[in-house]
ChimeraX commands (.cxc) that place a marker at each C-alpha (Angstrom):
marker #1 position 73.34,101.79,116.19 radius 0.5
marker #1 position 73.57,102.12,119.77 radius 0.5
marker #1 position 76.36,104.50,121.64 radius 0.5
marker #1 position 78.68,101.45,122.50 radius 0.5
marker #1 position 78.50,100.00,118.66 radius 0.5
marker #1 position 79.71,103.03,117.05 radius 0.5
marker #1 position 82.44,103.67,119.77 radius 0.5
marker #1 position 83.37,100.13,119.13 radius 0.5
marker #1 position 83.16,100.54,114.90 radius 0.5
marker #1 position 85.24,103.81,115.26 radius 0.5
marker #1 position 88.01,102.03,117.06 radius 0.5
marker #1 position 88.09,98.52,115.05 radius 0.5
marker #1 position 88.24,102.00,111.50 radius 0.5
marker #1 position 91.33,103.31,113.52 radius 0.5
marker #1 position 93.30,100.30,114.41 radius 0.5
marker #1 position 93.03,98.98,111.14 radius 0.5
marker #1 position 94.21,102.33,109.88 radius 0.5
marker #1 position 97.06,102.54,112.42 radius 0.5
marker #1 position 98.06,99.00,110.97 radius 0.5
marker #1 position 98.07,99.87,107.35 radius 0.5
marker #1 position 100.24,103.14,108.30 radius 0.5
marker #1 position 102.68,101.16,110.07 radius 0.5
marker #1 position 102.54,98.40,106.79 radius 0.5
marker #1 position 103.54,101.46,104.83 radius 0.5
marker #1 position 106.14,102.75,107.24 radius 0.5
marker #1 position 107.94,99.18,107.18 radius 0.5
marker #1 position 107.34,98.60,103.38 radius 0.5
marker #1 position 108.50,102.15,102.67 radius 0.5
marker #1 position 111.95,101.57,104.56 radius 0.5
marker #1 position 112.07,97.88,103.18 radius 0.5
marker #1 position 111.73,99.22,99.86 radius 0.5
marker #1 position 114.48,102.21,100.43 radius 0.5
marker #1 position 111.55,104.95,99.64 radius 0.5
marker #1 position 111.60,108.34,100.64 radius 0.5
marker #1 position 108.22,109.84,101.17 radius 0.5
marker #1 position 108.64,111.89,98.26 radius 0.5
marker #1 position 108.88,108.54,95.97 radius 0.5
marker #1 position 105.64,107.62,97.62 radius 0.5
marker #1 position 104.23,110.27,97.05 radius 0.5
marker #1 position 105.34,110.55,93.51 radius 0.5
marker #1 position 103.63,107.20,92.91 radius 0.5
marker #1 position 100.51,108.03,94.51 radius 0.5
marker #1 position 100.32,111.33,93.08 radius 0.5
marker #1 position 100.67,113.41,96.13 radius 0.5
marker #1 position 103.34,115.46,97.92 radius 0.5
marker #1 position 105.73,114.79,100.38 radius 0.5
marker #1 position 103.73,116.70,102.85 radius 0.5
marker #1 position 101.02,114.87,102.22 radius 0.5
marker #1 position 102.40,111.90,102.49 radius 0.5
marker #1 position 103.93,112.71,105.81 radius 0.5
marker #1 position 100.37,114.13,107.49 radius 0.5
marker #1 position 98.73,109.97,106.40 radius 0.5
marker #1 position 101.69,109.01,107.84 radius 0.5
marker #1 position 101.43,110.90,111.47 radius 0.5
marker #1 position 97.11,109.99,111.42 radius 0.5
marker #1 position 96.02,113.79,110.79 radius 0.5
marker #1 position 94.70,112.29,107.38 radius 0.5
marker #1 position 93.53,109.21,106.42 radius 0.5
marker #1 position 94.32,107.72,103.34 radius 0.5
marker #1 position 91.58,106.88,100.85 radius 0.5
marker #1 position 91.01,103.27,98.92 radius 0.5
marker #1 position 92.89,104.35,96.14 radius 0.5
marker #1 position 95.61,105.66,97.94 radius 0.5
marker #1 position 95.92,101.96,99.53 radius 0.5
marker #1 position 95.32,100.55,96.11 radius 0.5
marker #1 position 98.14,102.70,94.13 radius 0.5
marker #1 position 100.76,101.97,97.46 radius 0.5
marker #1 position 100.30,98.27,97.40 radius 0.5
marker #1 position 100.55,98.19,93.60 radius 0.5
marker #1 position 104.11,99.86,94.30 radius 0.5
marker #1 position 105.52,97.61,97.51 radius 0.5
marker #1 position 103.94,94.30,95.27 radius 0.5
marker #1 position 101.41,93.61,98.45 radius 0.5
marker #1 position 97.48,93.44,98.58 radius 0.5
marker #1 position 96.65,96.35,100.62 radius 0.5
marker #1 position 94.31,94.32,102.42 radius 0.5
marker #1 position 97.17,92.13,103.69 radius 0.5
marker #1 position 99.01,95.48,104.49 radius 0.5
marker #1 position 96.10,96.37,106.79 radius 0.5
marker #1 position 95.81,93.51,108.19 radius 0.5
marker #1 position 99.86,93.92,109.49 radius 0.5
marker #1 position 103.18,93.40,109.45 radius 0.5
marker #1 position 103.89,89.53,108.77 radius 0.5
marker #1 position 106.06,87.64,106.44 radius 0.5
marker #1 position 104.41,90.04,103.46 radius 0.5
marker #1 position 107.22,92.50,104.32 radius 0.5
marker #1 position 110.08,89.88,103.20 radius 0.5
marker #1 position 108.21,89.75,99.81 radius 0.5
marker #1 position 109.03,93.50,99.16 radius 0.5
marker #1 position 111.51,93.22,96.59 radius 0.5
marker #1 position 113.75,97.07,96.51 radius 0.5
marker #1 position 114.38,96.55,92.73 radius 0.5
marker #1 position 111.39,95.90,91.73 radius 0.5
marker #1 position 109.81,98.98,93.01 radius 0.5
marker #1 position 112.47,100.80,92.05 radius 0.5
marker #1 position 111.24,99.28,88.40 radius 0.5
marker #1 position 107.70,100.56,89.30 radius 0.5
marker #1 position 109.43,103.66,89.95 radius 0.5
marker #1 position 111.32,104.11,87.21 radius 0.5
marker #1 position 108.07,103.06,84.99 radius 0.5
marker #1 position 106.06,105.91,86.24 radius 0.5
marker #1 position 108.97,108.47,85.59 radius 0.5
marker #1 position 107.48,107.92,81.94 radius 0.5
marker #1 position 104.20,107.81,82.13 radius 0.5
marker #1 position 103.52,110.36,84.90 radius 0.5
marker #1 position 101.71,109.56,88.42 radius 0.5
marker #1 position 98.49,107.83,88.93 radius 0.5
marker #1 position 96.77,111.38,89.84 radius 0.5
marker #1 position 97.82,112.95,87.00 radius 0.5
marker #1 position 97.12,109.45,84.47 radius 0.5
marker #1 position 93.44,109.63,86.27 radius 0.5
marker #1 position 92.68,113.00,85.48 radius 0.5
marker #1 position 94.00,112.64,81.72 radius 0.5
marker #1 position 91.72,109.58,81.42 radius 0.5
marker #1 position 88.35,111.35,83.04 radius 0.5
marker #1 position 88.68,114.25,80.54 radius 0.5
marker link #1:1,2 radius 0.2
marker link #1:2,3 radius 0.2
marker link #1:3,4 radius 0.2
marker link #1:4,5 radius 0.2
marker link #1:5,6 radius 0.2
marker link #1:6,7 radius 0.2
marker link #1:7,8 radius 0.2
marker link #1:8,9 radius 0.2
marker link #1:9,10 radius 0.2
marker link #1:10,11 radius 0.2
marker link #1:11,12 radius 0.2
marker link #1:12,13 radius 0.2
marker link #1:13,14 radius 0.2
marker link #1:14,15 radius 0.2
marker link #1:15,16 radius 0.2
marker link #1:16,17 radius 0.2
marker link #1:17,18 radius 0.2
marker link #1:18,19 radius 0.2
marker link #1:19,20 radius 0.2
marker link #1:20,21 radius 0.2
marker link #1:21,22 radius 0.2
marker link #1:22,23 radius 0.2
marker link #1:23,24 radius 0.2
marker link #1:24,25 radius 0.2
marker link #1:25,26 radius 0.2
marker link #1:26,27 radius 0.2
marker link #1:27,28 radius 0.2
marker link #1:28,29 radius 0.2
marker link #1:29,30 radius 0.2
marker link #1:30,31 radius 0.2
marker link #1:31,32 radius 0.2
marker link #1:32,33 radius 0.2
marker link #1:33,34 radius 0.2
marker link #1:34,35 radius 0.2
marker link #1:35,36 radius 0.2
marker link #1:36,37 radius 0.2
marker link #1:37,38 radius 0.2
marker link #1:38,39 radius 0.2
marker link #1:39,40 radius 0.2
marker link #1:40,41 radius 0.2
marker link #1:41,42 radius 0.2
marker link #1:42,43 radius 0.2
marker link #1:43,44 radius 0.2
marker link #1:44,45 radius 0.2
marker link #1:45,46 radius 0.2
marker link #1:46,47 radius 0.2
marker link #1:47,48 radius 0.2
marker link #1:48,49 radius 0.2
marker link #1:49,50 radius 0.2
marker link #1:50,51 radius 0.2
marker link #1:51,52 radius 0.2
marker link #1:52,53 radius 0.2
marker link #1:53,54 radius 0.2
marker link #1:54,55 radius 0.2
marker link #1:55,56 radius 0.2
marker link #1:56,57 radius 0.2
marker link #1:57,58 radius 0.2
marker link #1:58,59 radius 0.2
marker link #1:59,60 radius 0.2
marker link #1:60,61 radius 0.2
marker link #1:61,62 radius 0.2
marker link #1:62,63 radius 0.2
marker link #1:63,64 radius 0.2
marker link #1:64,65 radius 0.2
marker link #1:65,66 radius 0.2
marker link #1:66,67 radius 0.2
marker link #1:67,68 radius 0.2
marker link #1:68,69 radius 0.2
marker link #1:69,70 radius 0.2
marker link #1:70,71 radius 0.2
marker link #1:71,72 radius 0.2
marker link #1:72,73 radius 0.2
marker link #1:73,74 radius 0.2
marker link #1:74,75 radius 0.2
marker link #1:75,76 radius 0.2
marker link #1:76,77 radius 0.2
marker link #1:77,78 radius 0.2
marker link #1:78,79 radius 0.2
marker link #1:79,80 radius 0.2
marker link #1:80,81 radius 0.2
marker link #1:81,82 radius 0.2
marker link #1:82,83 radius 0.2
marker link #1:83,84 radius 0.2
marker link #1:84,85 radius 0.2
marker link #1:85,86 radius 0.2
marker link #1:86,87 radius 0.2
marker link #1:87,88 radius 0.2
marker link #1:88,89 radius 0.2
marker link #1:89,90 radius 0.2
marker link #1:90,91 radius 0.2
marker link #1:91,92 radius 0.2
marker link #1:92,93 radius 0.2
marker link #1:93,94 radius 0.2
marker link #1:94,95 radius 0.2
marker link #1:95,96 radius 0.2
marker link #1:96,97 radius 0.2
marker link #1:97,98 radius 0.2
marker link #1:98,99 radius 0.2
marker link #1:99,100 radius 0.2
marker link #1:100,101 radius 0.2
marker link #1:101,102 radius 0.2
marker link #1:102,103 radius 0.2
marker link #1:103,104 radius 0.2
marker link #1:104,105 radius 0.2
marker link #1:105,106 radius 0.2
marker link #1:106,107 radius 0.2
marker link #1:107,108 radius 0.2
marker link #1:108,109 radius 0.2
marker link #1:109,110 radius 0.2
marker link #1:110,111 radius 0.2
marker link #1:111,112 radius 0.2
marker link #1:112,113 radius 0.2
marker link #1:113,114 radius 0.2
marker link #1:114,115 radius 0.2
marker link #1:115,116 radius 0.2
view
């Protein structure tokens, strides 16, 4: 791959990142989610949460997976930007997801129980 390609593959990687952060910004408020109840679903802190959010860390597949699992939206759709997706965002029933994890624990912590 030639100079030019990759400069033009790293750009298409970080506007489709910038898209799905923004998808999660607008879902997030949509939803009435604080970072910390995003990161509670995702397994992560609110710190964490907040350095995907600003682009000093990208967020991995399952990341995407586990926060369109919680706003009800393919992730894909959620990278591919903001569009009449964000209507479908229903507040009470992620606060059902929500509430759902409260008893079985986040997805980090269900994943590591399963593995061992």
């Amino acid at each position: 791959m030639d100079n030019a390609t990759k400069q033009q593959a790293q750009e298409a990687v970080t506007e489709l990142e910038l898209r799905f952060i923004e998808a999660v910004e607008h879902g997030r408020l949509r939803a009435g989610l604080t970072y910390e109840q995003l990161g509670s679903f995702v397994g992560m802190s609110k710190s964490q949460i907040s350095k995907r959010q600003d682009g000093l860390i990208k967020y991995t597949l399952r990341e995407m997976y586990y926060i369109g699992q919680l706003l009800g939206v393919d992730p894909l759709v959620m990278a591919a930007g903001l569009g009449t997706w964000l209507t479908r965002v229903q507040p009470e029933e992620v606060r059902h997801r929500l509430d759902s994890l409260d008893t079985a624990g986040s997805h980090k912590e269900r994943n590591r129980t399963v593995s061992e």
